[in-house]
GUZAFI-445783 format. One record per residue: residue in three letters; x, y, z of N, C-alpha, C, O, CB in turn. Coordinates in Angstrom, 1 decimal. Glycine has a CB too. Example, Ala and Ser with C-alpha at 12.3 -4.5 7.8 and 13.67 -1.06 7.14 Angstrom:
(r "ala",(13.2,-5.7,7.8),(12.3,-4.5,7.8),(13.2,-3.3,7.8),(14.2,-3.3,8.5),(11.3,-4.5,9.0)) (r "ser",(12.8,-2.2,7.1),(13.7,-1.1,7.1),(12.9,0.0,7.9),(13.4,1.1,8.0),(14.1,-0.6,5.7)) 
END
This chain:
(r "unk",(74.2,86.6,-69.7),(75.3,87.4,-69.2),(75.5,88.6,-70.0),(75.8,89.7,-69.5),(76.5,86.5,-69.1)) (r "unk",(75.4,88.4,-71.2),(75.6,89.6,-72.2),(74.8,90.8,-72.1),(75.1,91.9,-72.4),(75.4,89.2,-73.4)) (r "unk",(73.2,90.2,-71.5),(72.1,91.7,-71.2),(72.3,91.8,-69.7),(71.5,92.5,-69.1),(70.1,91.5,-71.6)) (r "unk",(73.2,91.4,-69.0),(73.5,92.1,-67.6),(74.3,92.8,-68.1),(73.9,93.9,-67.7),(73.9,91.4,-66.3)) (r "unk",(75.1,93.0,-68.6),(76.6,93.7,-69.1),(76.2,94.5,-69.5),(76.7,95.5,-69.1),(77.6,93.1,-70.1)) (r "unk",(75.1,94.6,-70.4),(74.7,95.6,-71.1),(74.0,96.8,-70.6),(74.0,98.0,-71.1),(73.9,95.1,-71.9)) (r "unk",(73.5,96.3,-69.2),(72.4,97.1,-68.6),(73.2,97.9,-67.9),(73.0,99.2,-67.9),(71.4,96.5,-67.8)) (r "unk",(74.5,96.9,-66.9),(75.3,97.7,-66.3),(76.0,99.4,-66.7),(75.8,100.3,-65.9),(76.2,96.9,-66.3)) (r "unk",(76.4,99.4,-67.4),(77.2,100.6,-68.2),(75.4,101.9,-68.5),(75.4,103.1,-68.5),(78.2,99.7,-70.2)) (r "unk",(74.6,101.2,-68.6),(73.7,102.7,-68.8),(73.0,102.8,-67.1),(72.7,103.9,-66.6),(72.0,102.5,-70.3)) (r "unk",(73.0,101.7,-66.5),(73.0,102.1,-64.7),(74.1,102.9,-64.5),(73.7,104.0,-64.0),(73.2,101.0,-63.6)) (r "unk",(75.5,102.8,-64.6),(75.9,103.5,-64.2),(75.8,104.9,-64.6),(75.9,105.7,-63.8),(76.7,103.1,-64.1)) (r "unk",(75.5,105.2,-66.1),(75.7,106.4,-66.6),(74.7,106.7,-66.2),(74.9,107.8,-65.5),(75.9,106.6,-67.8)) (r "unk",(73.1,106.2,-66.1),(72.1,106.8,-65.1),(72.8,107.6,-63.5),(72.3,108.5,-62.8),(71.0,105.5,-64.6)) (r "unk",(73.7,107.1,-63.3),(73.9,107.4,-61.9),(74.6,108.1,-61.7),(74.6,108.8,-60.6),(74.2,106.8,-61.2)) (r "unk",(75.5,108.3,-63.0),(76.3,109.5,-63.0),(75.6,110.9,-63.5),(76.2,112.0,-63.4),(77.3,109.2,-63.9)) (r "unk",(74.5,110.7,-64.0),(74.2,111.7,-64.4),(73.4,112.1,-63.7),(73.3,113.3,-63.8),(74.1,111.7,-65.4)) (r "unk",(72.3,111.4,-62.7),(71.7,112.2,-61.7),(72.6,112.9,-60.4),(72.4,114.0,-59.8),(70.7,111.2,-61.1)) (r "unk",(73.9,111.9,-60.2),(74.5,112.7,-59.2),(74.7,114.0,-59.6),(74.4,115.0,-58.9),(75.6,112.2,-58.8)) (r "unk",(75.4,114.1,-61.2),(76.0,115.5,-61.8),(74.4,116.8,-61.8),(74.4,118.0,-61.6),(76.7,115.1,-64.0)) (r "unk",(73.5,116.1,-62.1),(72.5,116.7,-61.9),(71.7,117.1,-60.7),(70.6,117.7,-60.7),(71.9,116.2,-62.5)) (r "unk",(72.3,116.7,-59.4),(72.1,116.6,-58.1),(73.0,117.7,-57.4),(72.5,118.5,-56.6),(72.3,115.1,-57.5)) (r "unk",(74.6,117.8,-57.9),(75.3,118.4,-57.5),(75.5,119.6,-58.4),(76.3,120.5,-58.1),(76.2,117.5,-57.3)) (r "unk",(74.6,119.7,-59.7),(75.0,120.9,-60.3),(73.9,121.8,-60.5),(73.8,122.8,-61.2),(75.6,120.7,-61.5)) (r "unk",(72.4,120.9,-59.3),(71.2,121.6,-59.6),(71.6,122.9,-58.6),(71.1,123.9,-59.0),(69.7,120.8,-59.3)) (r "unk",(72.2,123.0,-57.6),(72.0,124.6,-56.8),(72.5,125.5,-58.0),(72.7,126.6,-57.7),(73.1,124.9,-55.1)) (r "unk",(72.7,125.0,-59.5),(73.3,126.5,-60.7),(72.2,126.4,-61.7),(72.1,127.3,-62.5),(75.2,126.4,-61.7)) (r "unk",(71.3,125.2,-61.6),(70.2,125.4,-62.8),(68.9,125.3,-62.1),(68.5,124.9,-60.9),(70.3,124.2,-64.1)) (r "unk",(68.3,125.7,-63.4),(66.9,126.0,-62.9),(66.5,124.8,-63.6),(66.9,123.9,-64.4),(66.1,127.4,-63.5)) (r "unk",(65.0,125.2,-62.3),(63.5,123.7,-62.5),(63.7,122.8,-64.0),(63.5,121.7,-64.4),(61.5,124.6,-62.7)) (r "unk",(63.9,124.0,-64.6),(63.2,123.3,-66.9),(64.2,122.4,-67.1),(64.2,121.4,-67.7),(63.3,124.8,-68.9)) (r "unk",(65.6,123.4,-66.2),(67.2,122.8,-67.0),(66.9,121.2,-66.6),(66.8,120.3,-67.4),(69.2,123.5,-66.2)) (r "unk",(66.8,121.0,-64.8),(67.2,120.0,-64.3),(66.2,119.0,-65.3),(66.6,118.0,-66.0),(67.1,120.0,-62.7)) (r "unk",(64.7,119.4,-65.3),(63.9,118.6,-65.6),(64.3,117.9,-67.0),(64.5,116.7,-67.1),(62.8,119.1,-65.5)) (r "unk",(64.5,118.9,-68.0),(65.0,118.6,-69.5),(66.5,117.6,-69.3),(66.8,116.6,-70.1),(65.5,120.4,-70.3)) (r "unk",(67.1,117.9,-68.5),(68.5,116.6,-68.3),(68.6,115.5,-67.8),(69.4,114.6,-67.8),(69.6,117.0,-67.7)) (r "unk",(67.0,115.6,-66.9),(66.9,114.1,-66.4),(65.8,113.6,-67.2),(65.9,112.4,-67.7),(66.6,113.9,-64.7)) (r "unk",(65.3,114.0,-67.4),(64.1,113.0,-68.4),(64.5,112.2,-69.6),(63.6,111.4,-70.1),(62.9,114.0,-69.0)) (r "unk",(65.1,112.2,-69.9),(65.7,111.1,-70.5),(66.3,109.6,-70.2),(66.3,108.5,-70.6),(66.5,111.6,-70.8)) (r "unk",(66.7,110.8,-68.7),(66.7,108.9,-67.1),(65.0,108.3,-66.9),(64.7,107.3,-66.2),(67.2,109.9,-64.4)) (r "unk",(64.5,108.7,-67.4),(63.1,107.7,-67.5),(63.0,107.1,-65.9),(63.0,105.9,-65.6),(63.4,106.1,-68.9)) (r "unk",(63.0,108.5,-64.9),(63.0,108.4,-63.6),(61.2,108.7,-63.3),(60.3,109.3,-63.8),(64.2,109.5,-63.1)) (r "unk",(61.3,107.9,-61.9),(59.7,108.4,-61.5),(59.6,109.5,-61.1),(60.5,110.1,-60.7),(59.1,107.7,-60.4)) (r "unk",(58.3,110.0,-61.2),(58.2,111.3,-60.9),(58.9,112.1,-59.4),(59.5,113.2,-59.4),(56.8,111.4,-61.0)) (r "unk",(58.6,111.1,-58.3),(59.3,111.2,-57.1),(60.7,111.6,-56.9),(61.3,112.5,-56.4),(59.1,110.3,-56.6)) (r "unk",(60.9,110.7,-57.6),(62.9,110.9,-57.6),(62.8,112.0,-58.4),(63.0,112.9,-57.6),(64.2,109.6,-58.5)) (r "unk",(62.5,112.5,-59.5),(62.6,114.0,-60.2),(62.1,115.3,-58.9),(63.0,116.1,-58.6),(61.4,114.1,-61.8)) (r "unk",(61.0,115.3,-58.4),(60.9,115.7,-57.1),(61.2,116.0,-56.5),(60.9,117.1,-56.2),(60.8,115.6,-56.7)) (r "unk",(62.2,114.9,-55.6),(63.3,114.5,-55.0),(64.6,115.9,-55.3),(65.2,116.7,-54.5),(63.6,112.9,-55.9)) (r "unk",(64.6,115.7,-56.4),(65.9,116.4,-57.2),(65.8,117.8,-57.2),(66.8,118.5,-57.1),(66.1,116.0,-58.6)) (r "unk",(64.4,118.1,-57.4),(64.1,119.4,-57.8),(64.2,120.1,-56.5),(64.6,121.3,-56.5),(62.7,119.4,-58.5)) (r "unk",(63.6,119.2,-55.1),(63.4,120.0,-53.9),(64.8,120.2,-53.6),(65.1,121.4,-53.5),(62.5,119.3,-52.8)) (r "unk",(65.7,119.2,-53.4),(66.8,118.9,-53.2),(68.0,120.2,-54.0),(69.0,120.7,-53.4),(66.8,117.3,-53.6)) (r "unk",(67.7,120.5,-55.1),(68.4,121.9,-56.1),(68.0,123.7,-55.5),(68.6,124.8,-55.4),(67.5,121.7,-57.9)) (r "unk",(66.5,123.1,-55.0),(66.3,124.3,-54.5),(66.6,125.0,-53.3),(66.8,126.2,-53.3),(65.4,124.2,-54.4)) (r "unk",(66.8,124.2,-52.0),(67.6,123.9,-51.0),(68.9,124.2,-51.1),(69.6,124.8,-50.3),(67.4,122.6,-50.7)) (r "unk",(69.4,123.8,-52.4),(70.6,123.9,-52.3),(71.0,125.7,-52.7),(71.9,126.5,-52.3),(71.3,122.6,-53.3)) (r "unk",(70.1,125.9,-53.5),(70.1,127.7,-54.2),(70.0,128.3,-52.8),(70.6,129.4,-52.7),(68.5,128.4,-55.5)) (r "unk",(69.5,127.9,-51.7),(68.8,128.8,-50.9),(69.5,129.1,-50.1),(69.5,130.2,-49.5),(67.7,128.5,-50.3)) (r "unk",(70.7,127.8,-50.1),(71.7,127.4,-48.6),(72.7,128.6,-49.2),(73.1,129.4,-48.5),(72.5,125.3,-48.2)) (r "unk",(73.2,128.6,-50.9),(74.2,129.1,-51.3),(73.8,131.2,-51.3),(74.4,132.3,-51.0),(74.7,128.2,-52.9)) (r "unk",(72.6,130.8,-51.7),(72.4,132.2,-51.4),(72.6,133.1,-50.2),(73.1,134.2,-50.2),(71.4,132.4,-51.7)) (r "unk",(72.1,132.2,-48.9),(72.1,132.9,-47.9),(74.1,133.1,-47.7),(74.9,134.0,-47.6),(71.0,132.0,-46.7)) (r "unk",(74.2,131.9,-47.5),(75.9,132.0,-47.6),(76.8,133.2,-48.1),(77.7,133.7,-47.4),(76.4,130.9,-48.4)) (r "unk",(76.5,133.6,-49.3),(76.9,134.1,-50.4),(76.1,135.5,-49.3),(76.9,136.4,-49.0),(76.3,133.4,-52.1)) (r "unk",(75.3,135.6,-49.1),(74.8,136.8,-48.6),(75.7,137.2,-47.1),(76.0,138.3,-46.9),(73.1,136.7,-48.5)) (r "unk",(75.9,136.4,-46.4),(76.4,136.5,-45.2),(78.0,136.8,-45.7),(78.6,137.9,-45.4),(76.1,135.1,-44.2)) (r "unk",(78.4,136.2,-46.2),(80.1,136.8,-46.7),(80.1,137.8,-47.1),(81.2,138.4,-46.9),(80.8,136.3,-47.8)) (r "unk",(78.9,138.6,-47.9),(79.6,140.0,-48.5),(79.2,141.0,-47.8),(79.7,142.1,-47.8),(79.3,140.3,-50.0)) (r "unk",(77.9,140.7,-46.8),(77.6,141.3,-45.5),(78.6,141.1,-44.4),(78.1,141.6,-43.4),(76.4,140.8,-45.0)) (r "unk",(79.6,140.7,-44.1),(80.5,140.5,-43.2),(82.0,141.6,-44.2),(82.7,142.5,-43.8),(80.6,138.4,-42.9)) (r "unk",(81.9,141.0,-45.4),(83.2,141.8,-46.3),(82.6,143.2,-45.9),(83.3,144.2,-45.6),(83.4,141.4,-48.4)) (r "unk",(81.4,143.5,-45.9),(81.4,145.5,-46.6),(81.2,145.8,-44.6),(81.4,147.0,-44.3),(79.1,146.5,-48.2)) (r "unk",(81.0,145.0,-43.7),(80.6,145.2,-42.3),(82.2,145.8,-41.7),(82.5,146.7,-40.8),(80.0,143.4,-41.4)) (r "unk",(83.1,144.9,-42.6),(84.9,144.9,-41.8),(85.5,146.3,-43.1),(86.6,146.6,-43.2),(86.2,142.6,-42.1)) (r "unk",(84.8,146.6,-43.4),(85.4,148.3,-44.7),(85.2,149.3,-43.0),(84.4,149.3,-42.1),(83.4,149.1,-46.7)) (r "unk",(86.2,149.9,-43.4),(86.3,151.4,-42.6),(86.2,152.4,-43.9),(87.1,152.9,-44.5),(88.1,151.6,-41.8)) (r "unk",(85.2,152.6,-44.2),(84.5,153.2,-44.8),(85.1,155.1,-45.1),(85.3,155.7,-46.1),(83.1,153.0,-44.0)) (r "unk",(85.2,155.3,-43.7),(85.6,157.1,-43.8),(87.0,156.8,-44.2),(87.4,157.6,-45.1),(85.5,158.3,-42.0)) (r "unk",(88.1,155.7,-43.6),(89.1,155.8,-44.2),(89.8,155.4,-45.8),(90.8,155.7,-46.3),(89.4,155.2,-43.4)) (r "unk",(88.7,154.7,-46.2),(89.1,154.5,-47.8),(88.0,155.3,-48.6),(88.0,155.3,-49.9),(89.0,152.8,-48.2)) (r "unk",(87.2,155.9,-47.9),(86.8,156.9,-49.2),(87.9,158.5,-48.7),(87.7,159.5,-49.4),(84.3,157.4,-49.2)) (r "unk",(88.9,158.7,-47.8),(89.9,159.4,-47.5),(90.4,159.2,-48.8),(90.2,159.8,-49.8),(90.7,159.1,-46.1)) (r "unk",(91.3,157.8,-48.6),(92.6,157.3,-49.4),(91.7,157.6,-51.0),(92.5,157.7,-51.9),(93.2,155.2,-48.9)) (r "unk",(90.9,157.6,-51.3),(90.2,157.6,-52.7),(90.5,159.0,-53.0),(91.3,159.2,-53.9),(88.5,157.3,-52.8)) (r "unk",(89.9,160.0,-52.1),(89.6,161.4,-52.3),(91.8,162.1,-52.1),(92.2,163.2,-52.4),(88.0,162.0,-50.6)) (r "unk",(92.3,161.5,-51.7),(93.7,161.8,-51.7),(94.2,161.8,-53.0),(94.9,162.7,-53.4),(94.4,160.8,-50.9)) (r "unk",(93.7,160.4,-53.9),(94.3,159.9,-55.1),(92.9,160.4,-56.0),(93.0,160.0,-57.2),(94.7,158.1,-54.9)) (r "unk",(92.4,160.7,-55.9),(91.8,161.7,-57.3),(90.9,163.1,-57.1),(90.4,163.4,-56.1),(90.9,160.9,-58.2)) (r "unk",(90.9,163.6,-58.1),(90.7,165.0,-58.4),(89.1,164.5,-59.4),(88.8,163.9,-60.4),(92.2,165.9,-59.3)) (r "unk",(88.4,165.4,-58.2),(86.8,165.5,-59.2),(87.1,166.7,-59.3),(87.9,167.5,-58.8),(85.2,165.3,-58.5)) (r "unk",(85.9,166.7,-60.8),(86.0,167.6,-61.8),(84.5,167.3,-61.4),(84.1,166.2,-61.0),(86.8,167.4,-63.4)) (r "unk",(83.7,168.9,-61.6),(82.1,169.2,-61.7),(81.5,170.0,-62.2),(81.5,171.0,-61.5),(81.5,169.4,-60.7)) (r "unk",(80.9,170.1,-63.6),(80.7,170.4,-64.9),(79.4,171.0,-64.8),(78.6,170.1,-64.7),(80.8,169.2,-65.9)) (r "unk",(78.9,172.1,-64.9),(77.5,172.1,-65.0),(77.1,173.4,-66.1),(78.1,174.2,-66.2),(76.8,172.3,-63.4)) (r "unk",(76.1,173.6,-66.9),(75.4,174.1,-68.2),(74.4,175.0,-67.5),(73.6,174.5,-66.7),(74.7,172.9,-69.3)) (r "unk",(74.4,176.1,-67.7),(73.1,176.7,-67.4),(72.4,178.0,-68.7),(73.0,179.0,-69.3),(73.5,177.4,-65.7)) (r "unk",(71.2,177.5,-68.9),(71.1,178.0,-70.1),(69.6,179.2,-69.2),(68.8,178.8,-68.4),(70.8,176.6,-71.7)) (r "unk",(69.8,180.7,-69.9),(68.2,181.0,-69.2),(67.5,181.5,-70.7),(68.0,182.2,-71.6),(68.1,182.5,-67.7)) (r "unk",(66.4,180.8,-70.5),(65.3,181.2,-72.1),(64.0,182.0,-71.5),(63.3,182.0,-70.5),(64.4,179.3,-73.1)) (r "unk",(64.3,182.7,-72.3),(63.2,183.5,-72.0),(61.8,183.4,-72.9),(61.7,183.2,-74.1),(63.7,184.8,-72.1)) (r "unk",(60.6,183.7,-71.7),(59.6,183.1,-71.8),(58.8,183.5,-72.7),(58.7,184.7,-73.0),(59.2,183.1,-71.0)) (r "unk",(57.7,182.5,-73.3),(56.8,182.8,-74.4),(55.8,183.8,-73.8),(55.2,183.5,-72.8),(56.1,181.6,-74.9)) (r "unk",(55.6,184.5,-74.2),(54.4,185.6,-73.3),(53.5,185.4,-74.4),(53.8,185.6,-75.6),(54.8,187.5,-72.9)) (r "unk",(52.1,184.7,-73.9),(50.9,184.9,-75.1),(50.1,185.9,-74.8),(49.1,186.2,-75.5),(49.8,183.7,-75.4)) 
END
């Protein structure tokens, strides 16, 4: 009874820590996930598993992430807030002009 007890508590912490590693692979990379699970003394499959499963997840958040800020700059009225910009400040345009005269050999 005492080595079931025992085993219990590092199953679970195995399980906690592949989920956290399951749910936190769409923010790390291949080395990270691999380096945090190998210590779970997992079969190669399930690491696999995990790795395909992280990647999927980067791909889903990226596209997402891309469709929101393509939809945010799609809904800009563009001529009207570079108006309100150009209302509220004053460009200044600075330019140097130097003439040298040439080496004649």
């Amino acid at each position: 009874m005492a080595d079931e007890e025992s085993k219990e508590p590092k199953i679970t912490e195995a399980i906690k820590k592949l989920f956290a590693a399951g749910v936190s692979g769409a923010l790390l990379s291949e080395e990270v996930i691999r380096s945090y699970v190998s210590d779970l003394k997992l079969p190669k499959e399930i690491i696999q598993l995990l790795l395909q499963n992280a990647q999927k997840s980067k791909d889903e958040i990226t596209q997402r992430v891309g469709r929101e800020i393509i939809g945010i700059v799609q809904k800009i009225d563009w001529v009207t807030e570079l108006s309100k910009f150009a209302e509220n400040h004053k460009f200044k345009i600075s330019a140097e002009i130097e003439i040298v005269k040439k080496k004649v050999e």
